[in-house]
C-alpha positions, -999 to +999 in steps of 0.1 A: +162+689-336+128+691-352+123+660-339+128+671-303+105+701-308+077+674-317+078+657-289+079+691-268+046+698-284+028+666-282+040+663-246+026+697-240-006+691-263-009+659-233-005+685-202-034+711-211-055+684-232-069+676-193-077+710-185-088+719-217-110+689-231-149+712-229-134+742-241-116+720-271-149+705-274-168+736-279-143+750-303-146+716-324-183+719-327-180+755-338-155+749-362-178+720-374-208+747-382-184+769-398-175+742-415-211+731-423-218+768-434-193+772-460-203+738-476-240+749-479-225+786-492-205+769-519-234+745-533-260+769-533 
């Protein structure tokens, strides 16, 4: 069963990755400065 919800998800993840790949890639780069900004908030 869980195994079958998996492949629901990846085959999903597949359909909108196409129509989604810029706005993924603008959310990856803002989760990268977050990211970023934490790191330089927890050495200082």
């Amino acid at each position: 069963m869980l195994f079958n919800r998996i492949q629901e998800l990846n085959t999903s993840k597949i359909k909108w990755r196409s129509e989604a790949t810029s706005i993924q890639s603008e959310n990856m780069e803002s989760v990268t400065d977050e990211a970023n900004e934490s790191r330089l908030r927890i050495s200082e």
